[in-house]
N, C-alpha and C positions, 0 to 999 in steps of 0.2 A: 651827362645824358647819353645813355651808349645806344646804337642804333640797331633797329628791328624795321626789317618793311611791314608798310600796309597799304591797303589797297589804295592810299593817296598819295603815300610816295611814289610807287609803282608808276601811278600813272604819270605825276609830273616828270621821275625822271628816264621814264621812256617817252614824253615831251622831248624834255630837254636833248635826247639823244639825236631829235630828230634835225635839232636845227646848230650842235655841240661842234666843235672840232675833235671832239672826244671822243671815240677813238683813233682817228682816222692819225692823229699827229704823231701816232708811233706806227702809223706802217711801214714806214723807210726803213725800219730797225725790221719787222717781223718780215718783209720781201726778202732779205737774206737769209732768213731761216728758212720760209717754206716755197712747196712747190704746188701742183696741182693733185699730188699724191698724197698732200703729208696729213697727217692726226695731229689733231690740236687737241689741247686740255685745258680748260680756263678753270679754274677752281674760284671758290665761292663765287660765283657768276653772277648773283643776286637773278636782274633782268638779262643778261648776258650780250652786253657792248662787244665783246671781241666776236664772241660765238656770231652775233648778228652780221658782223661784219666780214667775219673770215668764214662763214659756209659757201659762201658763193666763189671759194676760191679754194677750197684745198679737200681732199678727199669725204674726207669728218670730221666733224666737233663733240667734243664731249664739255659737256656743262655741267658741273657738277655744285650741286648748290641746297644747301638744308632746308632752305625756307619754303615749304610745298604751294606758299602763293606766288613767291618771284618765279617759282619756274614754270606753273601752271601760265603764267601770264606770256613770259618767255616761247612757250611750245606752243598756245595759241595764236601769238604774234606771229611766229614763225612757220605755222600752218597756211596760213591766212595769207601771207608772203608765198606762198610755194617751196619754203624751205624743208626740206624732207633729210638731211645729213647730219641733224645735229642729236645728238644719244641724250636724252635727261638724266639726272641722276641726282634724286635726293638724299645727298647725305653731307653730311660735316668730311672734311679733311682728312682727321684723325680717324674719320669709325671706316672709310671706304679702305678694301682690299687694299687698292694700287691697280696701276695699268699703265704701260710704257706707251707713254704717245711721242711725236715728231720732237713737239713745241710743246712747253707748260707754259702759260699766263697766269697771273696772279695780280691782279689788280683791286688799291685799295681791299685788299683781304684781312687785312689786322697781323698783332704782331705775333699769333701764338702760331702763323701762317709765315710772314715775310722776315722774322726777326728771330724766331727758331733755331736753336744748333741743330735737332734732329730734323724740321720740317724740312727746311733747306737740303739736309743730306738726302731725304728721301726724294725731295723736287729735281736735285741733279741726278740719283740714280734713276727716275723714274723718263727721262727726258732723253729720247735719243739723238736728236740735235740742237736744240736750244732751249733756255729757260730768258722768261723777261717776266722782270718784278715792277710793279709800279709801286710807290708809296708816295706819302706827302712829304712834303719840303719844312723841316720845324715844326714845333709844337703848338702853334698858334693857328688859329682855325678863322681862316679871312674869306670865305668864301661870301659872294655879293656884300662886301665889306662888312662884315660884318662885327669886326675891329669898332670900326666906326659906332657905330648903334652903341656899344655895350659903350663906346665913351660919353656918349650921349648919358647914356641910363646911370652913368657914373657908378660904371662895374667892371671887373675884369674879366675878359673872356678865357671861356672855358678853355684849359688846355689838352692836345692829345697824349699818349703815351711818345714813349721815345722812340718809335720804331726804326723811321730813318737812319738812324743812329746804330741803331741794333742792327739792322739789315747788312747794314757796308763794315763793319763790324765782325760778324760772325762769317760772313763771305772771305774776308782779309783771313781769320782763324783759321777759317778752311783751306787756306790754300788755292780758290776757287780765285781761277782768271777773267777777271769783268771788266765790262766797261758801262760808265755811268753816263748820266748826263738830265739836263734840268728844261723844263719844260714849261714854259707859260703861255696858255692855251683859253681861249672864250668857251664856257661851259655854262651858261645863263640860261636863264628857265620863262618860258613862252608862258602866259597868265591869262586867264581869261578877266581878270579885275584884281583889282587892289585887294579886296579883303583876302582872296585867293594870295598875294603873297603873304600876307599874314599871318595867314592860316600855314604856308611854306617855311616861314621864317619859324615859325611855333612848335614845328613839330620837329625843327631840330634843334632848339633853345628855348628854354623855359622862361617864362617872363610870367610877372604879377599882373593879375589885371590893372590895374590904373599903369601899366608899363605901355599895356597893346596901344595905346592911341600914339604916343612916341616910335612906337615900327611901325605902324598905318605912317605917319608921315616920312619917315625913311623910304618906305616902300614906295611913297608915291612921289618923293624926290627922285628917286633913281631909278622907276622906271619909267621906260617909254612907248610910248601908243603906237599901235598899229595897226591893222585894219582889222584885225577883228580880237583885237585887248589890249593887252602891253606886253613888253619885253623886258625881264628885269636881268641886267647883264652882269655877269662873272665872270673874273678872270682867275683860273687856277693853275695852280704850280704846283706840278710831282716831280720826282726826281725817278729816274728809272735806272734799276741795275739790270743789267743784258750778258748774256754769254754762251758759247758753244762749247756744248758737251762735247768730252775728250774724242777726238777719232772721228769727229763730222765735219772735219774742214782738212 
């Protein structure tokens, strides 16, 4: 089931951002990269987690992201916030010119983005001080356990491409000096009711009807009430490859 936003991802995981450690667990790595000066680039941005989080701190962001509803949503968010320094830009990857920013981000972008011989070459030429890649940790898709459930349903859960794999990889080919490192970080999704995770859990895994009443009681095992729904908590792990373009250190 390959993934496309819509206006209910959109909203849950710009929820989720609000209460995530996600982005905020890789700033110790991006504080070395930039200043109050620098151009950032976050490529496919979806909602734009870094952009959100790094305009209030570095010259300009560039968002660059194909889906004309995650970014409409993005540049309204960020209206609305008082954010005025971050550039949109609808397009894929592959079709945009290029433009030399500070920092390139790439987070969760897919593999024809982070696993690349050519994208990677152009991500380092296009980067005047630093590149940071996030991707997932193995091919197994565990978010709000979901491991679990599918052993319930007595199924096996769906696997990803090998990007990780490809990433460290083709970086090693290149000759490119990184450093990596692994990340396990609370990313859980704030619900207004049960059938709402449900409805969460569905629209990233496919299930038969007589399936849904077996994820309604997952869902309402593992999560937890709060004052005004529940909490349904995730713990995720990416693995991040980081490095500084030649001549910036």
């Amino acid at each position: 089931m390959s993934f496309t936003w819509s206006e209910e991802k959109i909203k849950w995981f710009t929820r989720a951002l609000e209460t995530s450690e996600y982005p905020w667990v890789f700033m110790p790595i991006l504080e070395t990269m930039l200043d109050t000066e620098s151009t950032v680039l976050e490529i496919a941005a979806g909602v734009g987690p870094f952009s959100r989080m790094l305009a209030g701190k570095v010259r300009s962001v560039t968002a660059l992201e194909p889906c004309s509803l995650a970014l409409s949503d993005l540049r309204k968010t960020s209206l609305q916030k008082g954010i005025h320094n971050i550039r949109y830009v609808e397009s894929t990857w592959e079709d945009w010119p290029g433009e030399v920013h500070d920092v390139i981000i790439a987070s969760y972008a897919g593999r024809a983005i982070m696993g690349s011989r050519e994208s990677i070459i152009r991500i380092n030429a296009l980067a005047g001080r630093g590149v940071v890649l996030i991707t997932p940790v193995g091919r197994a898709k565990k978010n709000f356990g979901i491991d679990s459930l599918y052993a319930r349903l007595n199924r096996k859960p769906p696997l990803r491409a090998r990007c990780p794999l490809d990433t460290e990889a083709v970086l090693k080919d290149l000759g490119i000096s990184f450093e990596s490192g692994t990340y396990t970080y609370e990313f859980g999704q704030p619900l207004r009711s049960i059938d709402e995770g449900v409805e969460l859990i569905s629209g990233y895994h496919e299930f038969t009807p007589c399936e849904l009443e077996i994820v309604r009681d997952f869902v309402k095992e593992r999560a937890t009430e709060t004052g005004d729904g529940y909490y349904f908590p995730s713990l995720r792990t990416s693995q991040v490859f980081y490095w500084y373009t030649a001549g910036s250190r």
